[in-house]
Structures are given as C-alpha cells and as structure tokens.
BALOBA-1460 file (C-alpha; in Angstrom, 3 decimals):
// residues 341
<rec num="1" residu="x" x="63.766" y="134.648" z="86.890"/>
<rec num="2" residu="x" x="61.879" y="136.974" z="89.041"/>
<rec num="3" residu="x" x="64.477" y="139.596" z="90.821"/>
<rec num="4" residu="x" x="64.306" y="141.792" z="93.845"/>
<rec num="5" residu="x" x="66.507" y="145.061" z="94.869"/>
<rec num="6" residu="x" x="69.284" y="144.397" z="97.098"/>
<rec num="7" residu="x" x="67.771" y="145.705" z="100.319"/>
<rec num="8" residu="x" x="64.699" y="142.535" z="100.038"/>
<rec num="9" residu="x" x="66.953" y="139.443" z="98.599"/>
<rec num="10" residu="x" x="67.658" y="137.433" z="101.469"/>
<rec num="11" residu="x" x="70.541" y="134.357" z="101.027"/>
<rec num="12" residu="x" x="69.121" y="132.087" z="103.438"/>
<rec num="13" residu="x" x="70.587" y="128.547" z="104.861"/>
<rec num="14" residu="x" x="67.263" y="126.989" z="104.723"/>
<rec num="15" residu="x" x="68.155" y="123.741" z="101.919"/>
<rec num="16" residu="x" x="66.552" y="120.453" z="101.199"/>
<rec num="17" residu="x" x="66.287" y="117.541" z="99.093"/>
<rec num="18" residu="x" x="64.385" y="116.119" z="96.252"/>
<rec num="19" residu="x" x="62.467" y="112.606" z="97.891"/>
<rec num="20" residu="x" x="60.054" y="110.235" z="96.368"/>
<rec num="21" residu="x" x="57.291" y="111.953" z="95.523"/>
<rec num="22" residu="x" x="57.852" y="114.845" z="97.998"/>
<rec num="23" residu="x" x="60.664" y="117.315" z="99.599"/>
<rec num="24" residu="x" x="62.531" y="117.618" z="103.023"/>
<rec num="25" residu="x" x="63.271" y="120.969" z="103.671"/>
<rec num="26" residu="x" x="65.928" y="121.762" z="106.669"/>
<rec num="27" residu="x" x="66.259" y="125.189" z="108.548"/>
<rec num="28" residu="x" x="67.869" y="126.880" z="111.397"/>
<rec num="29" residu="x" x="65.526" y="125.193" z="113.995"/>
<rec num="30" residu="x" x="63.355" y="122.975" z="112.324"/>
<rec num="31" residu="x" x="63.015" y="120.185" z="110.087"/>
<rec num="32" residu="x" x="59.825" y="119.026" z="107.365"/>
<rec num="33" residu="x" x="59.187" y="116.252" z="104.660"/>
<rec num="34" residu="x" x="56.303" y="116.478" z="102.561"/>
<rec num="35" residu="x" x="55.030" y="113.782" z="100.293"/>
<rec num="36" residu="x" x="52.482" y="113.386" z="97.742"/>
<rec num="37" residu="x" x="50.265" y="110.834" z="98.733"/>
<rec num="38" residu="x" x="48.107" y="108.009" z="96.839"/>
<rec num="39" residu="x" x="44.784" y="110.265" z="97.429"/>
<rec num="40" residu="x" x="46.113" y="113.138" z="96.265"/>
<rec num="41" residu="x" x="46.888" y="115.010" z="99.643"/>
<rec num="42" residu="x" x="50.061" y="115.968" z="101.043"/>
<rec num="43" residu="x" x="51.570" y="115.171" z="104.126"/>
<rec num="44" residu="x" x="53.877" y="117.325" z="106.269"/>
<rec num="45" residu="x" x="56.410" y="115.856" z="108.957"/>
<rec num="46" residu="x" x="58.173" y="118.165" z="111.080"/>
<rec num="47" residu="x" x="60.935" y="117.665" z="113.590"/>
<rec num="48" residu="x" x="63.111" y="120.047" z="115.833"/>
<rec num="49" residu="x" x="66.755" y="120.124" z="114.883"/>
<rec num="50" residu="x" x="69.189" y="119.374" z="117.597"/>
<rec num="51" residu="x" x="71.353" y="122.759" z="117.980"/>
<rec num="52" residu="x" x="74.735" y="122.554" z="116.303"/>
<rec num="53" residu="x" x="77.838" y="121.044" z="117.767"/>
<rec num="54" residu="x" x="81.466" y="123.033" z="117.825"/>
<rec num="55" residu="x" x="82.307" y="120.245" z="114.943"/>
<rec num="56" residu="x" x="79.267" y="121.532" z="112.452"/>
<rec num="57" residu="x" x="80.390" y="125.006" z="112.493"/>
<rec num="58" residu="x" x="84.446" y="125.191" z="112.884"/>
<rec num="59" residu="x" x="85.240" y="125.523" z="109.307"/>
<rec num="60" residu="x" x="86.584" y="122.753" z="107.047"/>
<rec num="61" residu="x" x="86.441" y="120.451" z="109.458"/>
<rec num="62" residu="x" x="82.487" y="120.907" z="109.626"/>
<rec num="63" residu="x" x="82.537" y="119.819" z="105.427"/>
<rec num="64" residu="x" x="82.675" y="116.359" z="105.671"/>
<rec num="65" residu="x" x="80.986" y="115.881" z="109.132"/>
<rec num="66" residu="x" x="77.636" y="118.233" z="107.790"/>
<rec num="67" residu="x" x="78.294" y="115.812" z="104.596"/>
<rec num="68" residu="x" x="77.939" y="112.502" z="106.158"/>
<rec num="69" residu="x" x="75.083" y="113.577" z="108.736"/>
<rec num="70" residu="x" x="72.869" y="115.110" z="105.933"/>
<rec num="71" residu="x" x="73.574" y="111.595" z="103.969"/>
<rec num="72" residu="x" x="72.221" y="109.816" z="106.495"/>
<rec num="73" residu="x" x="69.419" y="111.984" z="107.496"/>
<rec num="74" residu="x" x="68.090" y="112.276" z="103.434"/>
<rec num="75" residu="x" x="68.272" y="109.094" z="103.413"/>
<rec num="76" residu="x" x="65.938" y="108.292" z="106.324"/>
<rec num="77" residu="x" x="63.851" y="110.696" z="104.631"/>
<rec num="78" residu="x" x="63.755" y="108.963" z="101.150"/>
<rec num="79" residu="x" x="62.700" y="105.506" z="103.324"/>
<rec num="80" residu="x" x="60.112" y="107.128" z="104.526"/>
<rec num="81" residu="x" x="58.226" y="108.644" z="101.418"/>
<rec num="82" residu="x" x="58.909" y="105.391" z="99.724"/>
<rec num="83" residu="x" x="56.535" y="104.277" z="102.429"/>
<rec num="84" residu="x" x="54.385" y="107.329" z="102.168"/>
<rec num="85" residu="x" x="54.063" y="107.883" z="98.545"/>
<rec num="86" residu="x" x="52.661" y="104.124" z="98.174"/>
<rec num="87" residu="x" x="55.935" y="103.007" z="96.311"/>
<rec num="88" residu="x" x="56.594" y="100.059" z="98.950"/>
<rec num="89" residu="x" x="52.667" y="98.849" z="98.681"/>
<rec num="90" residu="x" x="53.751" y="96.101" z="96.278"/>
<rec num="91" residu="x" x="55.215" y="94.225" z="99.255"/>
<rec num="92" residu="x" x="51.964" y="93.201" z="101.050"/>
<rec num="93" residu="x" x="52.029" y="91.033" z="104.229"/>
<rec num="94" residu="x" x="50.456" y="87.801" z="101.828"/>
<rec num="95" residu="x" x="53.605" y="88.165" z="99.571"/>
<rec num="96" residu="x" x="55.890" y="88.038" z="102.245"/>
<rec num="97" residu="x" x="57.740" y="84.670" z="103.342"/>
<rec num="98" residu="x" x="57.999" y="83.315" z="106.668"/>
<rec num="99" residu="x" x="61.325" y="84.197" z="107.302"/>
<rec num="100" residu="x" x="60.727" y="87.770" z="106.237"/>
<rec num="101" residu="x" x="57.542" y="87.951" z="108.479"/>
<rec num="102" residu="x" x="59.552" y="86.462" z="111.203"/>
<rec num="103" residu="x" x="62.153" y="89.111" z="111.072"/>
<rec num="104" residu="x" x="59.661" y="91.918" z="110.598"/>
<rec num="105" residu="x" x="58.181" y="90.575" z="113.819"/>
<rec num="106" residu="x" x="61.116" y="89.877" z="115.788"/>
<rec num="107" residu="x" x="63.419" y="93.479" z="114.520"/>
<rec num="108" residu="x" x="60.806" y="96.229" z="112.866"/>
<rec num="109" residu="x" x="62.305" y="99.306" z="113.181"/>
<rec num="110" residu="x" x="65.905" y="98.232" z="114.304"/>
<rec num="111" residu="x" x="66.045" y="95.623" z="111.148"/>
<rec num="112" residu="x" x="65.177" y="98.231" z="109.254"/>
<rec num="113" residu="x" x="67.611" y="100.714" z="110.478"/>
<rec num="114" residu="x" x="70.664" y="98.453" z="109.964"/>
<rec num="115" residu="x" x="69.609" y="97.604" z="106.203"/>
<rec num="116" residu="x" x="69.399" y="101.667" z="106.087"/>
<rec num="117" residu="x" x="73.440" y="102.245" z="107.790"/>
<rec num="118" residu="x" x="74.485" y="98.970" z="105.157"/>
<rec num="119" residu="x" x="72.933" y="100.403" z="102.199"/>
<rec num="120" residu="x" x="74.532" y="103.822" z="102.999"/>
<rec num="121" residu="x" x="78.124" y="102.242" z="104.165"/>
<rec num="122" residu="x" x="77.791" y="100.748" z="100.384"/>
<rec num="123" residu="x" x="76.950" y="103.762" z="98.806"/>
<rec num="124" residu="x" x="79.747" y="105.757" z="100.355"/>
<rec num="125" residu="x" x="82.306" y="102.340" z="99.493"/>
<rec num="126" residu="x" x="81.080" y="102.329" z="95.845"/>
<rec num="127" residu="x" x="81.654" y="106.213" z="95.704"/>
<rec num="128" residu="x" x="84.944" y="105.798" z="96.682"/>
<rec num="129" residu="x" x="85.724" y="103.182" z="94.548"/>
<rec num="130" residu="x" x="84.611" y="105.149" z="91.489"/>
<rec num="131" residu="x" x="86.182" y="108.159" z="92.163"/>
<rec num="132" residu="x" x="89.299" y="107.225" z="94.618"/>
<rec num="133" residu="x" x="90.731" y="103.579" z="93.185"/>
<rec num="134" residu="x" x="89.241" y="103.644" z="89.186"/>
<rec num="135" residu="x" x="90.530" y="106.256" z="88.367"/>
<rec num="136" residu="x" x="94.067" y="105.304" z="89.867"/>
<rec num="137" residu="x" x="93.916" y="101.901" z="88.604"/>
<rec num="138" residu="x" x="93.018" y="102.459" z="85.187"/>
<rec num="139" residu="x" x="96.042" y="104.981" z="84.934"/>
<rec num="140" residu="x" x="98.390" y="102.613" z="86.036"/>
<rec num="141" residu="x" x="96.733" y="99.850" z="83.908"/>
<rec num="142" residu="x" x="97.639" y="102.151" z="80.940"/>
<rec num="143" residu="x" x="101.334" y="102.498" z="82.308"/>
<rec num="144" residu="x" x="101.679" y="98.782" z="82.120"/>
<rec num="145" residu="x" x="100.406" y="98.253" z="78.153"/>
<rec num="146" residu="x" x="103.161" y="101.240" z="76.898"/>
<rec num="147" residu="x" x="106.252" y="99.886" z="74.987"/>
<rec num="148" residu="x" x="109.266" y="99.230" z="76.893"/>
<rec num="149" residu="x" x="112.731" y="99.400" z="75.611"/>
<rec num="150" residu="x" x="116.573" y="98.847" z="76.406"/>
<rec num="151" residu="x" x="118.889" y="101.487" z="78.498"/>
<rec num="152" residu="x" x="122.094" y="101.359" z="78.879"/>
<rec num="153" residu="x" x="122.767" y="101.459" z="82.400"/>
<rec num="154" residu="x" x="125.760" y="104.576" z="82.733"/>
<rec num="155" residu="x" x="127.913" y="104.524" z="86.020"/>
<rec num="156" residu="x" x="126.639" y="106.496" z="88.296"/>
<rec num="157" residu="x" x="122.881" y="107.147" z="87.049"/>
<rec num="158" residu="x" x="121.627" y="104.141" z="88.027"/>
<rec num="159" residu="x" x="123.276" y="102.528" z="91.189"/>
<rec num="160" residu="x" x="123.911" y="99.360" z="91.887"/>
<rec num="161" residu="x" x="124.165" y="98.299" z="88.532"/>
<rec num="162" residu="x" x="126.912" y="97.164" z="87.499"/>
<rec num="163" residu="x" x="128.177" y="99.977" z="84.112"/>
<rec num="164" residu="x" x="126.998" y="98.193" z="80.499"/>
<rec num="165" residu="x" x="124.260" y="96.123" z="82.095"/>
<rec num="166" residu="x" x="120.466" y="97.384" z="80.388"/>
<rec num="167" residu="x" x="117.670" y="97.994" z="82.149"/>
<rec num="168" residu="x" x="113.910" y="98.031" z="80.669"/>
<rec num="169" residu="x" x="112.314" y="101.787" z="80.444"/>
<rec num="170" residu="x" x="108.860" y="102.920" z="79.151"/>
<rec num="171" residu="x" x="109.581" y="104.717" z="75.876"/>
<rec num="172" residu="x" x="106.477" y="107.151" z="76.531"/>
<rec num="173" residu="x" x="106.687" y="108.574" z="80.409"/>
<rec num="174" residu="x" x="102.743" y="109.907" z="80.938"/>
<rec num="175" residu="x" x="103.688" y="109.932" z="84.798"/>
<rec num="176" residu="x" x="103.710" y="113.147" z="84.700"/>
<rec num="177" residu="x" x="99.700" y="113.258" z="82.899"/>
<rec num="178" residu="x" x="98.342" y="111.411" z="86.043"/>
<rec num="179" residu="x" x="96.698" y="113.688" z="87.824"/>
<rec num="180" residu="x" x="94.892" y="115.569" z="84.700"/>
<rec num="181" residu="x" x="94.439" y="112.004" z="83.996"/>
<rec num="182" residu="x" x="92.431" y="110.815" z="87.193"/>
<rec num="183" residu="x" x="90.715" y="114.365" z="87.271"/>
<rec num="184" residu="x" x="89.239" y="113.921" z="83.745"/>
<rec num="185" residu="x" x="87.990" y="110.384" z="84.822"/>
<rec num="186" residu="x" x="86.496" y="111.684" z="88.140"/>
<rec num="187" residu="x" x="84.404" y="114.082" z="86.128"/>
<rec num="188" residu="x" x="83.382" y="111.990" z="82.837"/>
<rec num="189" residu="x" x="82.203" y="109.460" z="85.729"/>
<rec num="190" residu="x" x="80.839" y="111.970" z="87.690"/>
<rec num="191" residu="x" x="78.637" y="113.300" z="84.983"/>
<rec num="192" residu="x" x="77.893" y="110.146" z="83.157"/>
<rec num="193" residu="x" x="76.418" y="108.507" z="86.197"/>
<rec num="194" residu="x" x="74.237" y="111.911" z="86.818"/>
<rec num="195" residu="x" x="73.298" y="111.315" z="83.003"/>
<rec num="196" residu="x" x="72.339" y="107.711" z="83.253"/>
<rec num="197" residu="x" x="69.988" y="107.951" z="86.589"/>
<rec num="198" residu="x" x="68.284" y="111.252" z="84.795"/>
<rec num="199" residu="x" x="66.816" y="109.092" z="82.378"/>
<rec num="200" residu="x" x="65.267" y="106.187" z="84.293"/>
<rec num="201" residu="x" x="61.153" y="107.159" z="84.880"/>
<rec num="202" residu="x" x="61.796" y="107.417" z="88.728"/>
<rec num="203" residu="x" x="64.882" y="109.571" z="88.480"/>
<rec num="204" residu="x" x="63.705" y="112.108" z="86.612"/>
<rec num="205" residu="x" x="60.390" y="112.579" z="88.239"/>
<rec num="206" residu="x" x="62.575" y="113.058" z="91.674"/>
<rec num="207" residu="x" x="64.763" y="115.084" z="89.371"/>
<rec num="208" residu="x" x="61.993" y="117.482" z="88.816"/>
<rec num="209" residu="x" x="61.189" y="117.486" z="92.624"/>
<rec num="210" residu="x" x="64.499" y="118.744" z="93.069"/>
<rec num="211" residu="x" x="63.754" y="121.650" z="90.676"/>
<rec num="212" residu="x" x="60.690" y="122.515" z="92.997"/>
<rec num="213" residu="x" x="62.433" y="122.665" z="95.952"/>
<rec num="214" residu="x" x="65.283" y="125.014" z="94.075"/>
<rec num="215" residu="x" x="62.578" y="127.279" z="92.552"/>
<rec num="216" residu="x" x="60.840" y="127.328" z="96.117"/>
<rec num="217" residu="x" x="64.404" y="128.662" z="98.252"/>
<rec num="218" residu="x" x="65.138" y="131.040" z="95.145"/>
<rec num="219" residu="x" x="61.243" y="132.559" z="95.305"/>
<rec num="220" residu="x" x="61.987" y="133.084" z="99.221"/>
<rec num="221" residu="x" x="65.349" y="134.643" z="99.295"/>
<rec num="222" residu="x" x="63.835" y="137.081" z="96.829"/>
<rec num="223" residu="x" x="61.441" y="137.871" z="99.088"/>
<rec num="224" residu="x" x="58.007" y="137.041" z="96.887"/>
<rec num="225" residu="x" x="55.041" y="135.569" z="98.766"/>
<rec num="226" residu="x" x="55.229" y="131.421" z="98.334"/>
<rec num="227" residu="x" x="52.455" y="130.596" z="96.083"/>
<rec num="228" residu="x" x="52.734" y="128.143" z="92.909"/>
<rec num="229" residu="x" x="52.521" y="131.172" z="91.169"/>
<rec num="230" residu="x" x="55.483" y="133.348" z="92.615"/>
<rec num="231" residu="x" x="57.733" y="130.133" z="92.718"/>
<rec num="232" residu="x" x="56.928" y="129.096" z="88.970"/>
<rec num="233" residu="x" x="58.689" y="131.870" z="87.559"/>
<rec num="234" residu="x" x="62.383" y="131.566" z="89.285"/>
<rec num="235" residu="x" x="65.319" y="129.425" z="88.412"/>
<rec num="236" residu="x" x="65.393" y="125.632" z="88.676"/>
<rec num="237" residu="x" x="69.121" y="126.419" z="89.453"/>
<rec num="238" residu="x" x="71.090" y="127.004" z="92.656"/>
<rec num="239" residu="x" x="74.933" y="127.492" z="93.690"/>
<rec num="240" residu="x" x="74.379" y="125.975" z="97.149"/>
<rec num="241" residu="x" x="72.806" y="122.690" z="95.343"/>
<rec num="242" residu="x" x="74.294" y="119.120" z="96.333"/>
<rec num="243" residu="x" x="74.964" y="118.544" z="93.112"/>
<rec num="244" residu="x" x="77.502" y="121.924" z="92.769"/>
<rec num="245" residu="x" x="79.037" y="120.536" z="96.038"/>
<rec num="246" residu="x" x="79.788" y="117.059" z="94.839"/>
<rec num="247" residu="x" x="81.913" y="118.372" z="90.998"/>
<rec num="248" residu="x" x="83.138" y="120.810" z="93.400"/>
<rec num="249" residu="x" x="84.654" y="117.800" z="95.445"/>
<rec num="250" residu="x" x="85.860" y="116.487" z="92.410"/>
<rec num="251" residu="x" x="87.819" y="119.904" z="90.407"/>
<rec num="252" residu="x" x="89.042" y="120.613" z="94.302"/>
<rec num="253" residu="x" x="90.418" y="117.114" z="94.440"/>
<rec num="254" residu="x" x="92.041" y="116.884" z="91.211"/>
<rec num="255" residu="x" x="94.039" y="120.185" z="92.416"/>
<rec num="256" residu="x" x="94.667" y="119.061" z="95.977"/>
<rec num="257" residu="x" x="95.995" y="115.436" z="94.384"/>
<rec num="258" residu="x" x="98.167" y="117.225" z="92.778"/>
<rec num="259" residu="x" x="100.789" y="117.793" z="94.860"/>
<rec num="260" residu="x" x="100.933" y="113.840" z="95.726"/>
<rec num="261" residu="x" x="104.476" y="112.623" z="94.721"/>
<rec num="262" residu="x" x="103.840" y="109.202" z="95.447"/>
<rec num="263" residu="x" x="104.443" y="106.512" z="92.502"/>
<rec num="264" residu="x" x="103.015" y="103.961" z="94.131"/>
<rec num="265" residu="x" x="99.218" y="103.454" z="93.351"/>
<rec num="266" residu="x" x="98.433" y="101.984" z="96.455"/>
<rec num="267" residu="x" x="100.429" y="104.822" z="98.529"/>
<rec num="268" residu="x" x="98.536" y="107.522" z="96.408"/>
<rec num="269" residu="x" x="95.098" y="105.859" z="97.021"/>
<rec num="270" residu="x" x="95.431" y="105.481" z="100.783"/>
<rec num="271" residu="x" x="96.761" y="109.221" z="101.280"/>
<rec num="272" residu="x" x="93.970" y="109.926" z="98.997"/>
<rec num="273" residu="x" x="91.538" y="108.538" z="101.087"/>
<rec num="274" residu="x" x="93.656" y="110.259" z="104.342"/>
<rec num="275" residu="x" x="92.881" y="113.857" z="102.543"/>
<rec num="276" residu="x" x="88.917" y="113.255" z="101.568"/>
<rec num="277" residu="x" x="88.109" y="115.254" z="104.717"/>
<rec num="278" residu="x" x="90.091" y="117.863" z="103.611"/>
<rec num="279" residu="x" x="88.900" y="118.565" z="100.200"/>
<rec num="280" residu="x" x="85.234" y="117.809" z="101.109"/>
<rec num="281" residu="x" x="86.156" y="120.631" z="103.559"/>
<rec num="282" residu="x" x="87.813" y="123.082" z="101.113"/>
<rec num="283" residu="x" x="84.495" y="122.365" z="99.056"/>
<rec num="284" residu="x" x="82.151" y="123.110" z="101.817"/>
<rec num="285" residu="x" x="83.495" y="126.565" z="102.154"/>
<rec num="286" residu="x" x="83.236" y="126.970" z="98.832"/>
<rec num="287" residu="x" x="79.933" y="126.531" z="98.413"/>
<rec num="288" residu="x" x="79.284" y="128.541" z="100.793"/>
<rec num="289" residu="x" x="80.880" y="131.292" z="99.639"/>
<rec num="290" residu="x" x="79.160" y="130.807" z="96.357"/>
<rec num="291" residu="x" x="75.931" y="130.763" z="98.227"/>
<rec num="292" residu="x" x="75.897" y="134.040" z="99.873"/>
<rec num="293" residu="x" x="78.249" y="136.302" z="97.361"/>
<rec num="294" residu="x" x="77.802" y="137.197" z="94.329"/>
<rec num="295" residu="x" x="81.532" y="138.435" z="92.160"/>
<rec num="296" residu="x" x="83.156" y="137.514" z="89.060"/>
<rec num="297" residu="x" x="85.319" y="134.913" z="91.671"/>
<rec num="298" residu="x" x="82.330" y="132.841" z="92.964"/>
<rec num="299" residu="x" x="80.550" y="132.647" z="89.391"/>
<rec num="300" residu="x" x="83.550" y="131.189" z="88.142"/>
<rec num="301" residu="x" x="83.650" y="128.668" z="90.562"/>
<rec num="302" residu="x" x="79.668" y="127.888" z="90.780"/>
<rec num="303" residu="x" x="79.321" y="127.709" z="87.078"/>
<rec num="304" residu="x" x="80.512" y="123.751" z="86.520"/>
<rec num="305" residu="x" x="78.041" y="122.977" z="89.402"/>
<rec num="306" residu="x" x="75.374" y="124.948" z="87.497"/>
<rec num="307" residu="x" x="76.352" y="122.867" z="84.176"/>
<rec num="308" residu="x" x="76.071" y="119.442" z="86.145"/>
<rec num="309" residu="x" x="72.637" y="120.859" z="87.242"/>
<rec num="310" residu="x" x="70.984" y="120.495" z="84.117"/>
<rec num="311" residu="x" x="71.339" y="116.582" z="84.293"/>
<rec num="312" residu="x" x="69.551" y="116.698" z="88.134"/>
<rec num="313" residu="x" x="67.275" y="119.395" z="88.349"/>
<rec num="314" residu="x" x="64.408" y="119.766" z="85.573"/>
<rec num="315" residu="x" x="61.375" y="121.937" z="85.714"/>
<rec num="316" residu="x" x="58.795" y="121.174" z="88.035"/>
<rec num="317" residu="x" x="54.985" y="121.274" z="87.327"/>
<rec num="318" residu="x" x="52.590" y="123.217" z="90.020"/>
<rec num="319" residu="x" x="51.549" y="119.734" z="92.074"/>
<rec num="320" residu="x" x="55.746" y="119.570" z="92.746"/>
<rec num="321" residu="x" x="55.825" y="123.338" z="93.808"/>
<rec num="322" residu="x" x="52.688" y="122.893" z="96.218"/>
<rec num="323" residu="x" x="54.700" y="119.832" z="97.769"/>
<rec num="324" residu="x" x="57.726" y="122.640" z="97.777"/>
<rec num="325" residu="x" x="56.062" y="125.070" z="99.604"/>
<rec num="326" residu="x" x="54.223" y="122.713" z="102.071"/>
<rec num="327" residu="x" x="57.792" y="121.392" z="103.101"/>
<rec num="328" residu="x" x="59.094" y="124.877" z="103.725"/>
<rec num="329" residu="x" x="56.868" y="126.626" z="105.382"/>
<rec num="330" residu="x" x="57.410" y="124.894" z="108.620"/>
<rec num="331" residu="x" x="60.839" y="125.335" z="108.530"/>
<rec num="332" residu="x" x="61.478" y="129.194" z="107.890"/>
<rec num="333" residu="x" x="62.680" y="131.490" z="110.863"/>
<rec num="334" residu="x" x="60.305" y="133.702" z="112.356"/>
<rec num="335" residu="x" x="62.807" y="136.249" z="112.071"/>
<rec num="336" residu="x" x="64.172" y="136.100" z="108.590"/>
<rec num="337" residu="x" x="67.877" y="137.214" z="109.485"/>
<rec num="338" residu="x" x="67.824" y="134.120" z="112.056"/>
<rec num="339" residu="x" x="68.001" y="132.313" z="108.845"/>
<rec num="340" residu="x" x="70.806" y="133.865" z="107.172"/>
<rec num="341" residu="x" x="73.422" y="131.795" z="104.841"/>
C-alpha cells in the first residue's frame, strides 16, 4: 500500500457502499451514487445531506440510530442501480400482468417504497433471528438431549420436597458454556453467510465494488491525487468497513451477554433484544476509534473485522475504481479538515 508522512494522511468520515454495478459515497455535506451503465458510461447522483440531529452524534446512543438510517438509505441506493445498471430490464411492460400494471399505475413510487420498508423490516427480523433466537435455541435444544439421572432430595437443599423423595438432574451441567456457546454460533453464522453470498456471480462482482470504494477512501486519506492509478496501489482493506462493524457487534455481544443470569431462554432472548442498542452502540464507538487511531489497542480490536474482510471485499479492476472515484468526488469537503473522522 502506498503511504504518506504523518503531517499529509488525513482519517476522513467520508464512507460508502458497494451497489450494483456502482458506489454511493456519503460525506459531511453531500451525498453521490455512481453506476455503471449498459453503454458503458457512468452516472453520478448527488444529494445534500440533511445536517445531523443531537441523536446522530451523542455517543452510543447515535450507534444504532446511524445503523438503521444508513440501512435504509443503502438500500434505496441498491434499488436504484438495479434500475440503472439494466439489472431490472428483464421485467418489460409486455411481461407484466394486469394486476401488476394496475398497481404500477395506481401506487408507482409509494408501492414501491413499502415493498422497500417490508423487505428491510425482513432483513432486520431474519438478522435477529439468526443471531438473537438460533443461537439461544439450539443451546437449550442441546440441554434437553443430555442424560438425566436420580438425586436424592437432602432436607434442606431442595425445599419443598419432602427428605428421600428423587428428583431428575442433568448429569453434564454446560449452563455455565452458554454464552461461549451462543458467541461461537453468532460468529460461525456470521462468517458462513459472508462466505456463501461471496461466491454467487452477483455477490462477488459487488464484492469487488466494495474493494474500489475501500481502495478509493484509503488513496484520499493518504493524500495521493484520485486517479485509477494512485487508487490501484492501496489496500482493499479498511477498519471503519461495515463489515468490521457488524463481527464487532457480534464479539461485543457475546461479552455484554455475558453478564445475563437469566435461565430462561425466552427471558434471555427478550433482554437480549432490550440491550441490541447498546452493544450496536459500544460497537459504533469502536469503530470509530479504530478508524481514526492507530495503537497496539485498536489493531487488536480491528483485526477480526479485517479477517471477515477477505470474504467481502476483493480486488477491484480499473472500470470499478473509475466508478470509485466518480462517486467521491462530489462528496469531499472543500476544506479537507471539514471532513475529519
């Protein structure tokens, strides 16, 4: 990677994501999407961003909030160069049926916009069942298949039994495994589904657009001019990447869990779901500390995101970068401090 002295480096907040067949970069005042399109030519969207609420910058709190607004906005986005890139071209007017012309007539843009808020509500309720309730579940599913044997029931130890009477224990307690447990399953789930989508044709390429837009930040906040030629030489990897924010959710989780004392799933998964806020918080600040230091503390804690990186970030080729830059340039701060991380 290409490196610049300390007084030139620059850790901006400018970030993005990876889209179909383009970028959408986000910084301080102003938003952009580029895409790819079918001729060959790029197109650039830009849009003013609304300035910040209390709520996006009081710490923790602002985690989940930032979280759920940039989900909905990247996924606008990713709508959009579907539309662009020529993806949704397969659905011409003479394929559709009545009903679906009817509704395209009668809704448009508002049908549209409620399949957009459904498809996201059932993202964010199959994310939680994957990393909130399986994980729970299949614990106490294990519980339930250990041996059981006899105890004598002593005065005293066990009351309101009557003294002689037997009661049926587990003759393996793991109880006390259930956290490490659930972590380990967060992760292997984490980073299986990561592997899975990398190797679908689609995936990757997007995968690869995510490089571009990683190379593109890193080639900036070292200060080189943007050209494809600058940008091909940096890093594909980043420590303020989604992907380092979302194991980071799941290692801060598995610690914050931790302290649960509840033995009842159901109890464990509803305060669970009570303390998301908080450890998407704890994570947010995290990252962000990762993003603009640079010690043997925050390397440490960036390095699993880095790891999980390699499954969702791949190297770009020069077409990706020129979509990179084109989405970035709009977006970057006259003033280049205005844009600090």
């Amino acid at each position: 990677m290409g490196s610049k002295n300390k007084d030139t480096t620059k850790k901006t907040s400018i970030g993005g994501q990876a889209l179909i067949e383009g970028i959408m970069m986000k910084g301080v005042s102003k938003g952009a999407m580029a895409v790819r399109l079918p001729d060959g030519s790029i197109d650039v969207e830009d849009w003013d961003i609304k300035p910040k609420k209390w709520y996006n910058k009081c710490p923790v709190i602002r985690g989940s909030i930032n979280f759920v607004q940039q989900l909905r906005e990247g996924y606008s986005c990713l709508m959009k160069s579907a539309d662009k890139s020529g993806m949704m071209d397969d659905d011409s007017e003479e394929e559709q049926s009545k009903f679906e012309k009817w509704l395209d007539d009668k809704f448009g843009d508002k049908l549209t916009g409620a399949i957009m808020a459904i498809a996201m509500v059932i993202g964010i309720a199959l994310a939680v069942f994957l990393f909130l309730l399986l994980p729970s579940y299949i614990f106490t599913g294990i519980e339930s298949l250990l041996p059981t044997e006899p105890m004598n029931a002593l005065s005293g130890l066990l009351p309101g039994l009557p003294e002689g009477s037997y009661v049926m224990v587990k003759s393996v307690d793991i109880s006390g495994w259930r956290t490490v447990f659930e972590g380990v399953m967060k992760i292997v789930i984490f980073v299986a589904y990561m592997w899975v989508t990398s190797l679908t044709k689609d995936m990757h390429r997007m995968y690869r657009y995510h490089g571009a837009e990683h190379k593109t930040i890193a080639c900036y906040e070292a200060g080189d001019e943007l050209t494809v030629e600058n940008v091909r030489k940096y890093t594909r990897f980043h420590p303020r990447c989604g992907t380092s924010f979302l194991i980071l959710v799941v290692i801060v989780s598995v610690f914050l869990y931790s302290v649960l004392p509840w033995s009842s799933t159901g109890l464990r998964v509803v305060f669970k779901l009570l303390l998301l806020p908080v450890v998407m918080g704890i994570s947010y600040e995290l990252l962000k500390w990762c993003g603009r230091s640079d010690n043997i503390a925050t390397r440490i804690i960036r390095q699993p995101g880095i790891w999980v990186q390699h499954l969702t970030v791949f190297e770009p080729d020069d077409s990706m970068i020129e979509v990179a830059i084109a989405a970035v340039t709009p977006v970057l701060p006259e003033k280049p401090e205005d844009g600090k991380w």
